[in-house]
DRENDODREN-589343 format. One record per residue (C-alpha): residue in three letters; x, y, z. Coordinates in steps of 0.02 Angstrom, whole numbers, padded with zeros to 5 digits, always signed. Example, Ala and Ser with C-alpha at 12.3 -4.5 7.8 and 13.67 -1.06 7.14 Angstrom:
BEGIN
ALA+00615-00225+00390SER+00684-00053+00357
***
This chain:
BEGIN
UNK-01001+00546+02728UNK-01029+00702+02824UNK-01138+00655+02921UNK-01057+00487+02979UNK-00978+00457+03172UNK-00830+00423+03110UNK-00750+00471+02951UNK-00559+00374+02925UNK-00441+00456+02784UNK-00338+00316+02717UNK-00164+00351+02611UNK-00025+00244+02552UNK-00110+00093+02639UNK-00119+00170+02791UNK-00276+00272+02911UNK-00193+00451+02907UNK-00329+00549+02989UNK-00484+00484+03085UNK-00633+00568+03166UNK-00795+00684+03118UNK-00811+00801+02994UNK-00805+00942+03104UNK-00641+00866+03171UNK-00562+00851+03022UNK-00597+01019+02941UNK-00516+01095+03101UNK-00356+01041+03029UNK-00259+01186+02956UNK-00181+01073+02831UNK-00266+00900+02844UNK-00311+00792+02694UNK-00473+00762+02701UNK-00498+00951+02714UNK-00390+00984+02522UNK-00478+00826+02473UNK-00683+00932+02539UNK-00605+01078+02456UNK-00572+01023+02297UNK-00720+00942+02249UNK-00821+01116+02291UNK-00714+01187+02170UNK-00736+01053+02036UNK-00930+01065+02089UNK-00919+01256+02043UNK-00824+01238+01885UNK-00948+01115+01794UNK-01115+01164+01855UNK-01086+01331+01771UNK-01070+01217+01602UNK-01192+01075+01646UNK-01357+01206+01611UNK-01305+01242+01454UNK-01261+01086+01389UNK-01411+00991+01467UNK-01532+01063+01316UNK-01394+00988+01180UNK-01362+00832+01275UNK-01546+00791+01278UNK-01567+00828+01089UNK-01409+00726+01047UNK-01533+00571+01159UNK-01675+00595+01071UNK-01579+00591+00930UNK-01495+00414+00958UNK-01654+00350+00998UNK-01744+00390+00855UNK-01588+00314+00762UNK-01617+00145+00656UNK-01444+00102+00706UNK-01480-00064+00584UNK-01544+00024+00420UNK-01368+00142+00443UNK-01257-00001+00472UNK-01344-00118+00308UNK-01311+00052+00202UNK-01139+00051+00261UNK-01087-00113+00258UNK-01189-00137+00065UNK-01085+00013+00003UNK-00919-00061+00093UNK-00950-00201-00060UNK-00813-00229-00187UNK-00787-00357-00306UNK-00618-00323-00372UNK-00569-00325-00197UNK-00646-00479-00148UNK-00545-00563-00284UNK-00384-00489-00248UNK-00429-00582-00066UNK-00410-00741-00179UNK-00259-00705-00270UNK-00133-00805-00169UNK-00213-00970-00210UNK-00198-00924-00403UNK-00093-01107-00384UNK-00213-01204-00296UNK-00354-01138-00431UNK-00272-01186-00553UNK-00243-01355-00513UNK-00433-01386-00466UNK-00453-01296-00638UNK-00382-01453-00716UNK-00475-01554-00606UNK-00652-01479-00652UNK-00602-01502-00856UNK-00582-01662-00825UNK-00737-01722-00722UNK-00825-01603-00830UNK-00784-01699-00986UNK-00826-01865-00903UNK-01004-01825-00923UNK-01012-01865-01122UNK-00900-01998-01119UNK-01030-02110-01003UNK-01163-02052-01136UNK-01032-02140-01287UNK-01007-02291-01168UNK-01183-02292-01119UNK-01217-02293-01304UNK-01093-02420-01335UNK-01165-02567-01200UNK-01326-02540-01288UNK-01257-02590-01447UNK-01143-02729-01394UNK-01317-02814-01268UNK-01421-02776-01426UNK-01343-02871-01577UNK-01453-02945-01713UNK-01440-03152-01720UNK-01492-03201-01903UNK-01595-03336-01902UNK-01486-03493-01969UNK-01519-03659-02023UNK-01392-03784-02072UNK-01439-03809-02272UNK-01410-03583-02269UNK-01262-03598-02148UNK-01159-03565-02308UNK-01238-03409-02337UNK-01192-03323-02177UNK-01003-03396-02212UNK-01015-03542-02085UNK-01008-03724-02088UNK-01139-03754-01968UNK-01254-03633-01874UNK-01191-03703-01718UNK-01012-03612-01788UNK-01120-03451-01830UNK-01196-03436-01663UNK-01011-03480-01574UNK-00950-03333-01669UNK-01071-03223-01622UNK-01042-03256-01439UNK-00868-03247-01440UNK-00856-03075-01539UNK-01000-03015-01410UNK-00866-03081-01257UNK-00728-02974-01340UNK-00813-02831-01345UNK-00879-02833-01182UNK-00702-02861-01118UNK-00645-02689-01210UNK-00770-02602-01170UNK-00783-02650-00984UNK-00582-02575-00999UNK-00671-02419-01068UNK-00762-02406-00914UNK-00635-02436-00803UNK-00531-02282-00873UNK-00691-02162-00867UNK-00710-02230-00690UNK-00527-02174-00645UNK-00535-02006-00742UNK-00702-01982-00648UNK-00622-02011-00474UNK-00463-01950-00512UNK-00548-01779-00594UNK-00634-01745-00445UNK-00513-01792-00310UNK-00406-01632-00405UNK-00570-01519-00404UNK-00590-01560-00224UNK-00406-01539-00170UNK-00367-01364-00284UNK-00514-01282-00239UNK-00549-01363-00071UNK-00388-01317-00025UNK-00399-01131-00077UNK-00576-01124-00011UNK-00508-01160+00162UNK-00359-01063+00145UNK-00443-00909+00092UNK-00572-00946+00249UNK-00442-00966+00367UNK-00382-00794+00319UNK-00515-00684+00315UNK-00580-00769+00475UNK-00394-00743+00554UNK-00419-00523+00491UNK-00619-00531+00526UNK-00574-00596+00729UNK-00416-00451+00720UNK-00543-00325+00672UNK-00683-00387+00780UNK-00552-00364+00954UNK-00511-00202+00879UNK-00678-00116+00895UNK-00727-00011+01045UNK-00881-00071+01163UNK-01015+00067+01073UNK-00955-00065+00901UNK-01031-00217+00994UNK-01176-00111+01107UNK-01266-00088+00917UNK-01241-00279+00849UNK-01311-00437+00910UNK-01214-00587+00968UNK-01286-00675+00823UNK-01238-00577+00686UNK-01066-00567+00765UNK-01047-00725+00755UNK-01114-00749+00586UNK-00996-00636+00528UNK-00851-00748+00576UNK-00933-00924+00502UNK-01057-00887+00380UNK-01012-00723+00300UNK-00801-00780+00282UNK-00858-00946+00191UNK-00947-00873+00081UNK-00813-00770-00002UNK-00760-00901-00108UNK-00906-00873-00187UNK-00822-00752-00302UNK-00669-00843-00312UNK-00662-01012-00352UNK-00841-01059-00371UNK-00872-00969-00547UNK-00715-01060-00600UNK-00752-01207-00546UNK-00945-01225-00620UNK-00893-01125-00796UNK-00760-01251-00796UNK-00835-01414-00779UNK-00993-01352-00872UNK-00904-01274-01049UNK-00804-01441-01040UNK-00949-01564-01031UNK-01051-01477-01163UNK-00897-01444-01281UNK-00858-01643-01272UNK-01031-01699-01287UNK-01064-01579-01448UNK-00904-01624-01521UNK-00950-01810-01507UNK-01126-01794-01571UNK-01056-01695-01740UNK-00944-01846-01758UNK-01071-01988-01778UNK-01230-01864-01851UNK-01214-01686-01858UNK-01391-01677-01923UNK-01435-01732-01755UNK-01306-01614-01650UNK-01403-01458-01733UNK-01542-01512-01672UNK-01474-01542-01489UNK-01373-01381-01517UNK-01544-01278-01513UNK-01626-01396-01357UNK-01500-01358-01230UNK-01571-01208-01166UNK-01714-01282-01085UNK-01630-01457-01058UNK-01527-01388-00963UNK-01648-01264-00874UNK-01774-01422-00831UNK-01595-01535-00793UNK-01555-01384-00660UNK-01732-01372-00585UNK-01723-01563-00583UNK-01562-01559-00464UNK-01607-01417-00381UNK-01753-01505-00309UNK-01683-01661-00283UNK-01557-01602-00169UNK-01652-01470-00101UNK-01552-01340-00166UNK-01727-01224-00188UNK-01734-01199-00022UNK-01673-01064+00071UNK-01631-01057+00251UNK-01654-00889+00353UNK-01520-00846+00453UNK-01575-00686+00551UNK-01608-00654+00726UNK-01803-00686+00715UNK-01791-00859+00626UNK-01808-01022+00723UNK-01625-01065+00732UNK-01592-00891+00764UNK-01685-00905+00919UNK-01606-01047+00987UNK-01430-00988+00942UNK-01498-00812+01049UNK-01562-00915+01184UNK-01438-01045+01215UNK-01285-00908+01203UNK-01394-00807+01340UNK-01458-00958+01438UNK-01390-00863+01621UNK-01507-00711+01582UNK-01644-00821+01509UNK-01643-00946+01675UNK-01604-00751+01787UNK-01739-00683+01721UNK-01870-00828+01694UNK-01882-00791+01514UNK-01904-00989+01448UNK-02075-00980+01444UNK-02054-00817+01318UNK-01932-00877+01235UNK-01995-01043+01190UNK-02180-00930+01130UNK-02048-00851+01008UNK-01984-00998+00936UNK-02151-01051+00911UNK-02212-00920+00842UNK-02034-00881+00725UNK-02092-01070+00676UNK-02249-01033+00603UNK-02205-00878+00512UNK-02058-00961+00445UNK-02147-01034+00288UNK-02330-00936+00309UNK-02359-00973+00133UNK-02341-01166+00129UNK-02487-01206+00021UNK-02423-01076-00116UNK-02241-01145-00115UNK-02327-01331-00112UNK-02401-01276-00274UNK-02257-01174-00357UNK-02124-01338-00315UNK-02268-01453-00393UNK-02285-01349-00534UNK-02095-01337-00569UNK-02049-01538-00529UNK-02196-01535-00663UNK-02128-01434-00799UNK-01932-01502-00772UNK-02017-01669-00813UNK-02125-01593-00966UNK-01984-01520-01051UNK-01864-01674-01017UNK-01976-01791-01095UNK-02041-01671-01237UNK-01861-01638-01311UNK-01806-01827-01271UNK-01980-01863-01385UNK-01902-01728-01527UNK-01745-01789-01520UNK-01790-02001-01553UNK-01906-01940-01694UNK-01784-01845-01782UNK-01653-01976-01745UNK-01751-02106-01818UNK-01795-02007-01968UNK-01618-01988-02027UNK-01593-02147-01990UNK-01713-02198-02116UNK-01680-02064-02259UNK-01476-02029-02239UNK-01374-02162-02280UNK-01227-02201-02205UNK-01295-02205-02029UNK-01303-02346-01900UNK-01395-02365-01750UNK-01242-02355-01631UNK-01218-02182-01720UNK-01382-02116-01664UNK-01368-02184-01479UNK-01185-02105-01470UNK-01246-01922-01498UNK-01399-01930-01403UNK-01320-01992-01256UNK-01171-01887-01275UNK-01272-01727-01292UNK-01396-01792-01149UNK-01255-01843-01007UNK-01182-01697-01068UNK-01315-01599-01001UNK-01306-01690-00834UNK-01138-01616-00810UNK-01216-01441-00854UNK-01335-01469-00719UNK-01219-01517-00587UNK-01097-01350-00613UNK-01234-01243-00547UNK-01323-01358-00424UNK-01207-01280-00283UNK-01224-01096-00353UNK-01249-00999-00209UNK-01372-00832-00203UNK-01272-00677-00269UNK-01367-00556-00198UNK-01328-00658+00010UNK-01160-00661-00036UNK-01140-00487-00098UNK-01209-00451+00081UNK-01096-00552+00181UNK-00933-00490+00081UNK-01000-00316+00115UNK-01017-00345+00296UNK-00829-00416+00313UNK-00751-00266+00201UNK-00834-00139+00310UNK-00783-00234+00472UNK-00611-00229+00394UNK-00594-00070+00364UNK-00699+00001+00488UNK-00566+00129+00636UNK-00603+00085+00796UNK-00612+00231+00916UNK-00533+00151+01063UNK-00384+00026+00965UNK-00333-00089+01116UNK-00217-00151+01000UNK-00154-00006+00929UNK+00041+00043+00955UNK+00021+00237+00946UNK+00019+00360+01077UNK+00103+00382+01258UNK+00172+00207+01335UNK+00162+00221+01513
***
């Protein structure tokens, strides 16, 4: 500026003073010269402090660079955890939970009752015709076996009728038990979502720019979808499976001492690992065993990276990189392929082994007292297998949508901390001087 032709003081909208520097400073009391002034003094004031503070200021650099801002932040945000807390986040559905509690007892409970039904057809499709001719007709309390067969049909028709009325009920319980599950806990699922999305966003708007400078977009973002859905996880979800699982197996073993408690021991001490092999079973089947990897360096973190950056990435040229990281993410997504080929062969193997080696057990012991006990019928046999077996169906659907404690315990942590984490610079905050 000194050394320009022309050097134009503007104030209030207006050119005040115009001309060199030498012109200028002539002025006793001209602007520009209190404006040249001051600054030497400000100049004179802070270089006597800038020397001294350059040694700290470079320490305090080194220092944040050396810094794993991450490792600090997962400490924080894993000691932020609280599961009292998290629950007390849930208390205002109490309502909602209950009525999906009612719900889960009775879809759980639904579970056995096919297994007596199933038990049921079996016997009514599989009836024993004695063989008749007309000089014994008498002896099966007929006139003719024509008459004897009739009967047999028609009692074979009633029966069907009732119990295809049986079947209709379990059908509505079923559909009617699960419509409640859906709409208690689906509604305080949401509700509880909504919520701690609604705070997570306050807090998030809250935070000064150094918050955002040391977090990714992605992991911002997950924090507001991924990490609020997933506090239900200690809400209604342990409810919900406990629920529908004590009910199923507390119905099936009650049936099963009914008809032949010799048999219901038995089935008492097999459903450990029936239902351990039933859960692996449904686990693979809807590929609940695998686990999808949400960070920063995983495929679809890439893409969600890319596309959210896709101005710098086309700036910059950077497709050809980024596309050699997805690549590469996709490879070392699942390096050990062949192992975890093996390990879900292995388990599909064993679900099946144990399945079919208590199901073995159980038919042999079943037809044993069948043989030596009297007092026991066929029907009674098939009624507490199959009420102890579907039973253990409904065990293994509880827990097929379990999700990993140890995630969850993460993504709670993270929204606590976020929650309760001051901001230095509130923009929202009310305090101070209004101007």
């Amino acid at each position: 500026v000194r050394n320009a032709d022309r050097i134009a003081f503007i104030a209030d909208g207006r050119v005040k003073e115009i001309g060199t520097h030498e012109e200028l400073m002539e002025k006793p009391h001209g602007r520009y010269k209190r404006l040249v002034e001051s600054q030497k003094l400000r100049s004179t004031m802070t270089a006597k402090g800038l020397k001294k503070a350059a040694a700290g200021d470079k320490e305090e650099e080194e220092e944040d660079i050396d810094q794993d801002w991450e490792a600090v932040i997962e400490e924080e945000e894993k000691n932020a955890f609280s599961l009292a807390r998290v629950r007390e986040m849930a208390a205002p559905e109490a309502f909602y939970m209950t009525v999906g509690s009612i719900g889960a007892l009775m879809a759980g409970s639904v579970f056995p009752l096919w297994g007596l039904l199933f038990a049921e057809t079996i016997d009514l499709l599989f009836r024993i015709v004695e063989p008749c001719e007309e000089a014994t007709a008498g002896d099966l309390g007929f006139d003719t076996c024509q008459d004897y067969r009739d009967d047999m049909a028609d009692d074979m028709r009633d029966r069907s009728f009732i119990v295809a009325g049986y079947w209709a009920i379990i059908a509505v319980g079923a559909v009617l038990g699960n419509v409640i599950v859906f709409w208690g806990f689906g509604n305080a699922s949401e509700r509880i979502n909504k919520r701690t999305r609604d705070d997570a966003f306050t807090a998030l708007v809250r935070q000064e720019v150094a918050f955002f400078d040391k977090r990714s977009v992605g992991a911002i973002t997950s924090q507001l979808q991924d990490d609020a859905a997933r506090i239900q996880t200690f809400s209604q979800e342990p409810i919900r499976s406990f629920l529908i699982a004590i009910s199923s197996v507390v119905t099936g073993v009650v049936l099963s001492f009914v008809y032949m408690w010799q048999f219901a021991l038995l089935a008492i001490g097999c459903i450990p690992l029936m239902g351990f092999a039933t859960s692996m079973e449904m686990k693979q089947m809807l590929g609940e065993d695998v686990t999808d990897e949400e960070g920063l360096n995983s495929p679809g973190g890439i893409i969600v990276e890319t596309l959210l950056n896709m101005n710098t990435v086309s700036a910059l040229t950077m497709e050809g990189a980024r596309m050699e990281n997805f690549e590469t993410a996709l490879y070392t997504s699942e390096p050990n392929y062949v192992r975890d080929g093996i390990m879900e062969g292995a388990t599909a193997g064993l679900s099946m082994f144990i399945q079919q080696w208590i199901n073995g057990l159980q038919l042999w012991f079943g037809g044993y007292l069948l043989f030596t006990v009297d007092g026991y019928e066929l029907n009674d046999f098939l009624i507490a297998n199959f009420a102890i077996l579907f039973s253990l169906f409904g065990l293994g659907a509880a827990f097929q949508d379990m999700s990993d404690r140890k995630e969850t315990e993460r993504s709670a942590g993270r929204i606590l901390h976020l929650l309760d984490r001051q901001s230095l610079i509130d923009p929202l905050s009310t305090e101070g001087k209004t101007l």
